[in-house]
Structure formats: C-alpha cells, structure tokens
C-alpha positions as CSV (number, residue, x, y, z in Angstrom):
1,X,0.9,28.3,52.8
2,X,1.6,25.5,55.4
3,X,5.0,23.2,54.4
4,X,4.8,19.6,53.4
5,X,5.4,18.4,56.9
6,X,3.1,20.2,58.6
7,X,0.1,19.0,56.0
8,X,1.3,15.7,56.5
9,X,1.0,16.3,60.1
10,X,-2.4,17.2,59.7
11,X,-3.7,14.3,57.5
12,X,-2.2,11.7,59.7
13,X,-4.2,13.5,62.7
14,X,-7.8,13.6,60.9
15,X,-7.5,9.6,60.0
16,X,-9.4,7.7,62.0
17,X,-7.4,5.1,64.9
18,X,-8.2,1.8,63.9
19,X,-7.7,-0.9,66.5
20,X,-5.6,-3.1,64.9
21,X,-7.1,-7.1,65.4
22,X,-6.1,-10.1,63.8
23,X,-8.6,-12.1,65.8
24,X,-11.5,-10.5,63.1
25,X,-12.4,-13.3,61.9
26,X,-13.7,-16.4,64.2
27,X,-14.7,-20.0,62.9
28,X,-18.0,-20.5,64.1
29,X,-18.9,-23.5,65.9
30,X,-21.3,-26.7,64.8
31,X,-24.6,-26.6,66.6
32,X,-26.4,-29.9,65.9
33,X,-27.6,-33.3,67.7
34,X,-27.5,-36.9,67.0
35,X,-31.0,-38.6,65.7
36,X,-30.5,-42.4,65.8
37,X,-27.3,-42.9,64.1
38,X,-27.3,-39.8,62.9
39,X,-25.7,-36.5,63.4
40,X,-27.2,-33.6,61.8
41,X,-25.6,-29.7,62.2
42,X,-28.4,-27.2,62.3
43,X,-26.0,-24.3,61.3
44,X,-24.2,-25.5,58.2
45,X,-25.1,-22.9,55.7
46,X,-24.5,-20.2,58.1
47,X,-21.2,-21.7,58.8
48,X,-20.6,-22.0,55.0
49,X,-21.8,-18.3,54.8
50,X,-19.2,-16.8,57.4
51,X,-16.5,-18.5,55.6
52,X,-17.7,-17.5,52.1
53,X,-17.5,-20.6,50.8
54,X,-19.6,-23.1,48.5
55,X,-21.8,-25.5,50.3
56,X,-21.1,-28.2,48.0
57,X,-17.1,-27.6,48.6
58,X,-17.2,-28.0,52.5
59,X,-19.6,-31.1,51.9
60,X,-17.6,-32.9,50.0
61,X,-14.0,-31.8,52.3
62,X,-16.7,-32.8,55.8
63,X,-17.6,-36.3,53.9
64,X,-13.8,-36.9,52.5
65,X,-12.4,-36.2,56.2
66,X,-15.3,-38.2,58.0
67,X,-15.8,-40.6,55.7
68,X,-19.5,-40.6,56.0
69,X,-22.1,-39.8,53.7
70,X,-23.7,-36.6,53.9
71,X,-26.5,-34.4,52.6
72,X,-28.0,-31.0,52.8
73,X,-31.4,-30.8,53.6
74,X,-32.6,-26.9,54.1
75,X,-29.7,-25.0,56.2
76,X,-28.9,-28.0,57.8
77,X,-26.4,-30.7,57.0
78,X,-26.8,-35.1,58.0
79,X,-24.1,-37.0,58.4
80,X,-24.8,-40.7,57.6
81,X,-23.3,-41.7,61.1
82,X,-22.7,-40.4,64.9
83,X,-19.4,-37.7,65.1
84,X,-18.8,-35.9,68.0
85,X,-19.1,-32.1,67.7
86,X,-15.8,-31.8,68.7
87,X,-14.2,-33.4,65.4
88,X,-17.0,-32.0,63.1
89,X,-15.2,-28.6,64.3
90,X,-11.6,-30.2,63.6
91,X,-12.1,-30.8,60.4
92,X,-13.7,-27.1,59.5
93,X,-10.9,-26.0,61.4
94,X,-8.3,-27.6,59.2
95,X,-10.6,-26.3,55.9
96,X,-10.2,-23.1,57.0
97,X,-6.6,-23.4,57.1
98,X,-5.9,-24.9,54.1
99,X,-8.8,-23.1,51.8
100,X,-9.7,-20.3,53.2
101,X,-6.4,-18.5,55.4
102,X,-4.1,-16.7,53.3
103,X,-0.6,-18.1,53.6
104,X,1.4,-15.0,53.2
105,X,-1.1,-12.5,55.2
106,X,-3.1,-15.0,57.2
107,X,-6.5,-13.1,56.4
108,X,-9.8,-14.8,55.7
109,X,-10.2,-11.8,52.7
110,X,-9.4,-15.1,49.9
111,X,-11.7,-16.0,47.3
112,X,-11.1,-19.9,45.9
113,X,-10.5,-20.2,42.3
114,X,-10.0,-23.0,40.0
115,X,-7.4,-23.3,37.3
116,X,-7.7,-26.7,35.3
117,X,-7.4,-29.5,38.2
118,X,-5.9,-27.1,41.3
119,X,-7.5,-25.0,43.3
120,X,-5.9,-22.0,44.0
121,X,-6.6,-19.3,47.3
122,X,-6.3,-15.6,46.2
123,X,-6.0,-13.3,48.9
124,X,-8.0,-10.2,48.3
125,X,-5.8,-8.6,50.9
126,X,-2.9,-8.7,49.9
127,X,-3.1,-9.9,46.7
128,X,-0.9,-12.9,46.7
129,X,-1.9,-16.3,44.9
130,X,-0.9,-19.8,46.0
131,X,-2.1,-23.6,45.1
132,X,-4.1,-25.5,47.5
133,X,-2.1,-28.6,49.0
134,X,-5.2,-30.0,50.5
135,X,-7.5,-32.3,47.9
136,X,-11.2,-33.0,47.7
C-alpha cells in the first residue's frame, strides 16, 4: 500500500489544469439605431440574458440613469429619446458593477434578492452577501 503522500501525489496529477481567467465573463455591447428621435437596442433581452438578470430591473436602472422613457417591445428595448451607444453601454457598465459583481470575489456567479426595501447581491461563488448601494 502506497503512503499518503504519494496518493496525494497522484490525485493532484489526474485533475484536470484549468486555465485560470478572470476575464470569463464580458458585458456585451448595445447593438441598436436611432428611428426619428428614437433609439431602440435590438439586443436587450440577450443582454439581460447574459447577465441573468430581470428585464424589468435593467429597464427601470436604463430609464432612472437616462432619464427617458422606455419600453420593451419583443427582444428589443426603445428609448423615448436619441442616446449615443456609447452611454447606453456606461450605464450597463455601472449595473453590472453595482448589481451584478460580487464585492468580495468579483465574479458575475450572484443572484439578486430582495429583503423588505434592499436589494441584496448573493454571490453563488463564494457565498458572501452584501446590500446594494445603488437604488432603482
């Protein structure tokens, strides 16, 4: 029979390598035009679907930052007036930071639960729990 060590050894050699990325996870970017005064983002519910969130939740965060009306029609989202592509992606980026990043880990693995008034991001990952600071 083989010592500890040498089964240890052994295990750590059958495991698989894993290249080790934090860059996993990449905020996708609004495709869209602008129809009169307009702006409407063909990809919103695939954007909402990468970053497992609620349509309704980035809505109403993209209309509170904007300060626009918006609607969802289908997968695509109009914005009641013309924004450059450039900010619309601003504004997910800061979402993404404060709802969907874990602050201890900074992995996208969170799910978004409420408790009473507060939001709250729990990290799947690594388990930790913190309040939202943002407000919608």
């Amino acid at each position: 029979m083989e010592n500890y060590e040498e089964l240890l050894d052994e295990a750590f050699l059958k495991i698989p390598k894993q290249s080790i990325s934090k860059e996993r996870f990449e905020i996708p970017k609004v495709t869209g035009h602008i129809e009169g005064n307009k702006t409407i983002i063909s990809n919103f519910i695939q954007i909402c679907d990468t970053l497992r969130r609620e349509p309704s939740h980035l809505l109403k965060y993209i209309q509170r930052e904007l300060a626009t009306p918006a609607i969802i029609e289908g997968p695509r989202l109009i914005l009641g007036r013309k924004i450059s592509a450039n900010i619309i992606n601003q504004k997910i980026v800061l979402y993404v930071n404060d709802f969907i990043l874990c602050s201890e880990c900074k992995r996208p693995d969170t799910q978004l639960i409420k408790e009473g008034k507060i939001y709250q991001v729990k990290c799947l990952a690594c388990g930790a729990k913190h309040p939202v600071k943002a407000k919608i």
